[in-house]
N, C-alpha and C positions, 0 to 999 in steps of 0.2 A: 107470586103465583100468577101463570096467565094460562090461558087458555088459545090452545091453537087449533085450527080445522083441515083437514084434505090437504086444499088448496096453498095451506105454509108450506113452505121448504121445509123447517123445522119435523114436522110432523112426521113419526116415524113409518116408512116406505111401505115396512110388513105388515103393517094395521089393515093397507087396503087390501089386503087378499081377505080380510071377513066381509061375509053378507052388509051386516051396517055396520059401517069401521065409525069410531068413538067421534062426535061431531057435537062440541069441542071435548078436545081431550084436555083435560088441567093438568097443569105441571107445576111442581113447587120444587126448583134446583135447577142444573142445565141442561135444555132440549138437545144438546150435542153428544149428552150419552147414550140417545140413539143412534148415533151417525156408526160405531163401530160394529164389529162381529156381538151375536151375541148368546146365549143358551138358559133355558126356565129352568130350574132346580127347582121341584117342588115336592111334598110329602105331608105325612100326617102332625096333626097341632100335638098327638101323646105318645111324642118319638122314644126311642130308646137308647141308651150309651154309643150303639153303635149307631144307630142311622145320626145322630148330632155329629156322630167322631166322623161319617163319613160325607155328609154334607159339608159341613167347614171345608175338608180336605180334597174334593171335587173343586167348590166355588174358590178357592184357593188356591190353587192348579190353573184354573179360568183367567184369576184377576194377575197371579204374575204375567202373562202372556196377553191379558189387555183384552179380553172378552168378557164385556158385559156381565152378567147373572143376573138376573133375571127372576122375582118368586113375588110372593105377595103378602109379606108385615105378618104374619099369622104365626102364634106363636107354635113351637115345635122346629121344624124341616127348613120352615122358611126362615123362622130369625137366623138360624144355623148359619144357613148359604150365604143371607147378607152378611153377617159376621164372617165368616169363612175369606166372602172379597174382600172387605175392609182388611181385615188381618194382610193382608199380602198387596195392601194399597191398590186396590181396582179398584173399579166401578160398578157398581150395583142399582137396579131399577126397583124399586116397589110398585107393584100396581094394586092400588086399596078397593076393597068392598063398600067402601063406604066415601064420601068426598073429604078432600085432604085436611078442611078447617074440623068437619066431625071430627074426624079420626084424629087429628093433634086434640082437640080439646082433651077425648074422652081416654088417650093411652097415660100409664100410669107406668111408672117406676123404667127398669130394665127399655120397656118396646119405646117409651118416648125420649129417650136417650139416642136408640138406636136408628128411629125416625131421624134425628135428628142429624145423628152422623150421615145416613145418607143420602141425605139432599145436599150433603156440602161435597160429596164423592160422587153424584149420581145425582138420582131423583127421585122426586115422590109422584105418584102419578095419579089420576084416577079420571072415569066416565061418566062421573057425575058431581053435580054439583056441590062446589065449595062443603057447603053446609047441609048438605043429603045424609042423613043417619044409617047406618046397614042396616039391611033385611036379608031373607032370607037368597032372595033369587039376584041382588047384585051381585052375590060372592058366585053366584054359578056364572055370569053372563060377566065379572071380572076375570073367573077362570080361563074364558076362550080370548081375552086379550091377551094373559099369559102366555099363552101355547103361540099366540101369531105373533109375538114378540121376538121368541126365539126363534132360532133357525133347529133348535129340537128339543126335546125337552126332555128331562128325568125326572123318574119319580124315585126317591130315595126309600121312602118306606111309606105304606099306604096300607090299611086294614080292606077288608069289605065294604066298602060304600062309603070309602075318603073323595072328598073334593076333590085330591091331586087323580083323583081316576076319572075326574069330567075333564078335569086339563088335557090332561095322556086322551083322551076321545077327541077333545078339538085338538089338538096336535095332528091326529090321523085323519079327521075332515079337513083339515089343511092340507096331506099330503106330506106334512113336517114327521122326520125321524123319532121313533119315541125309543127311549132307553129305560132300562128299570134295573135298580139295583136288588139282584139276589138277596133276601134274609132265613135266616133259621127254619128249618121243615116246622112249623109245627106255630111260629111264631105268629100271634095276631098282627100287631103293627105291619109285619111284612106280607102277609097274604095275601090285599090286592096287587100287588107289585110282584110277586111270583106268581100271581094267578095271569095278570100280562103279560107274562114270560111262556108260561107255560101254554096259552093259546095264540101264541103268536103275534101279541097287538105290542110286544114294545122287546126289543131287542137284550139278553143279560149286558148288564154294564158292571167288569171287573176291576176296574177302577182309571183314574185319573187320565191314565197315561193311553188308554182307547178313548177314552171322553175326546181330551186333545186330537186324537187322529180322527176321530170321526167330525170334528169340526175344521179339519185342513190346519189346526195351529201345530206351531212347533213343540214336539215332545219332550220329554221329557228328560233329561242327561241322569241316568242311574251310572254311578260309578262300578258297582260291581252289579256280577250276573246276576236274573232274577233269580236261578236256583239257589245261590251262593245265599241270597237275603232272607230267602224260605227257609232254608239250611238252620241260619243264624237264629229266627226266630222260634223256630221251634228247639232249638238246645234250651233258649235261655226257655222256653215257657215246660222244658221236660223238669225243671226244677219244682215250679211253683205256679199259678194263676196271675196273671198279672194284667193292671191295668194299662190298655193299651198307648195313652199319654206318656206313664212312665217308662212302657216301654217299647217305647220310638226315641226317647230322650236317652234309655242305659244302652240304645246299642246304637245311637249315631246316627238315626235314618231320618231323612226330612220325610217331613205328611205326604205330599204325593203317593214319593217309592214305599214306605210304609204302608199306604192305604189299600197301593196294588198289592204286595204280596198280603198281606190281611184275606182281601179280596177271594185272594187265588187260593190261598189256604180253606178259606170258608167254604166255597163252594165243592174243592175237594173232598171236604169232609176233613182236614188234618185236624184242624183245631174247632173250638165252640164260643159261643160268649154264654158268660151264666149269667144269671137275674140279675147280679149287682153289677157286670157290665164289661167285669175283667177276662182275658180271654183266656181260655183252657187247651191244653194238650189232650187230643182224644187216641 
């Protein structure tokens, strides 16, 4: 672990664009997983089937093309995205609420595995000391390092007065692009994240394949047409409900091109996700 300031080359470049950029920032892995592009993926700790299925499948998109992700250890939206780049071998940043030796003490099962994983793909990061405990207002004041991390940020799924809705705010006191992924009329989880859509603070995000364009990376190679795959998915779900997993595996389609028509169907209204997470023909 060391700690770097300003004045390192190491020290990543977007930090100076806040009021008081992290002085020393700790880093536990390699300070050169700042050096590339990069994008915050963030959302709520009590996500649902779909926003888990579509964070993975975003930070996953990201890390084959070698762009960063960007979120912060917090279980839900965030472990998702971390997971999502590892799966597809990137590189993933954590930036903790808490200092990196608390936060390894006190994570148990599942998060200190995944800790782990990504300081050896990425890094662990944080703005306060080794051994500083969370409270209440590091995880706000961790938030606004998020957002100047990336070059923009999304909120996957966010209720009423989620953390990922103070990120998405310093994203736009940056000047950084904020994107929000569409959920269900009517869904908690999704509401802050449609309610930024709906006044204007963060732009609809229909999946992977605008994500890549809106960061200048190379898109995405769909072999067949988008309508052709919308087509496909709704024959197979006019049968029966089915779990989205299963069915990207029975008809062939990688998570990306999967997640966009998903995406494009959801917000049309063709299809619905029910409670237990499988999606429906409407």
């Amino acid at each position: 672990m060391i700690g770097i300031g300003p004045a390192d080359p190491r020290y990543p470049r977007r930090l100076l664009d806040l009021r008081c950029p992290p002085d020393p920032l700790w880093v536990d892995g390699d300070p050169d997983a700042f050096a590339g592009r990069a994008v915050s993926i963030v959302g709520t700790r009590r996500m649902t089937p779909y926003g888990a299925r579509v964070a993975r499948e975003l930070a996953s998109a990201c890390g084959e093309v070698g762009i960063v992700v960007v979120s912060g250890l917090a279980q839900g939206v965030d472990s998702a995205a971390h997971v999502g780049a590892l799966e597809a071998h990137g590189r993933t940043v954590a930036v903790l609420g808490a200092g990196i030796a608390s936060y390894i003490a006190d994570a148990r099962g599942r998060r200190r595995r995944l800790a782990y994983a990504i300081r050896t793909s990425g890094a662990l990061i944080s703005e306060f000391p080794p051994e500083a405990p969370p409270q209440k207002w590091t995880f706000a004041q961790r938030n606004a390092t998020i957002a100047a991390l990336g070059e923009l940020t999304v909120v996957v799924e966010a209720p009423i007065g989620s953390g990922a809705l103070i990120t998405a705010d310093e994203a736009r006191k940056l000047r950084r692009p904020v994107y929000a992924v569409p959920g269900p009329i009517g869904a908690a989880a999704s509401a802050g994240a449609n309610a930024l859509i709906v006044s204007g603070r963060a732009k609809a995000l229909t999946g992977a394949a605008m994500l890549l364009e809106a960061l200048g990376a190379p898109t995405l190679v769909v072999k067949e047409d988008a309508d052709d795959l919308a087509m496909r998915v709704l024959d197979a779900l006019a049968a029966a409900p089915a779990d989205p997993d299963t069915l990207a595996r029975r008809l062939g389609m990688s998570r990306p091109a999967f997640g966009t028509v998903i995406a494009r169907l959801l917000i049309g209204g063709h299809i619905a996700t029910a409670a237990d997470g499988r999606l429906t023909r409407r």
